[in-house]
N, C-alpha and C positions, 0 to 999 in steps of 0.2 A: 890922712888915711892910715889905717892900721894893720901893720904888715908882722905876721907870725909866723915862724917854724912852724911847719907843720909835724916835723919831727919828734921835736922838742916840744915846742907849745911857746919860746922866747918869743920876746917882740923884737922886731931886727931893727937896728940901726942904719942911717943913713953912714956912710964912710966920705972920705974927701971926693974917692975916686969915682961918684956916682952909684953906688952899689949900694943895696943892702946887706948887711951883716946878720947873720946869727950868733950871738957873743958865746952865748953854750956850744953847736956844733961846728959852728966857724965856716959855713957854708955860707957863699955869696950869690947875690943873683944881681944882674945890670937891674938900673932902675929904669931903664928904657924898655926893659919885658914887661914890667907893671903898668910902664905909662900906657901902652900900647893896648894892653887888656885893659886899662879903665878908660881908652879914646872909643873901642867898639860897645863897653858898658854907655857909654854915654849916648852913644846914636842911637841904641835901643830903648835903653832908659830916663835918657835927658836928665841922671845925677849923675855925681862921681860916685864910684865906690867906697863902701865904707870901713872894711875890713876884708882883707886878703891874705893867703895863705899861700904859700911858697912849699912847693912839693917838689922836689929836684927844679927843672925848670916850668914847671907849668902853675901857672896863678887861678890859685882857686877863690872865685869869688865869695864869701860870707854872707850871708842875709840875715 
């Protein structure tokens, strides 16, 4: 899955501590908010998601 700043537009990194990183704004978000938003993407859509957007803390999904 592909996870962006929505700020920036960076692709965020995964970190040791389960988070993702934004390298340019340095803004984290647990990877367990992502999971969470692509377990109820999946019960309605039966895919994962495929590109996501990190807005302070809300996951915006991409289509």
């Amino acid at each position: 899955m592909k996870v962006t700043c929505d700020a920036c537009g960076c692709d965020m990194i995964i970190t040791s501590s389960y988070r993702y990183l934004c390298p340019e704004c340095k803004y984290e978000i647990e990877m367990a908010h992502v999971q969470e938003a692509n377990a109820k993407y999946w019960e309605e859509h039966k895919k994962n998601i495929d590109w996501a957007k990190i807005k302070g803390n809300e996951v915006i999904i991409m289509k």
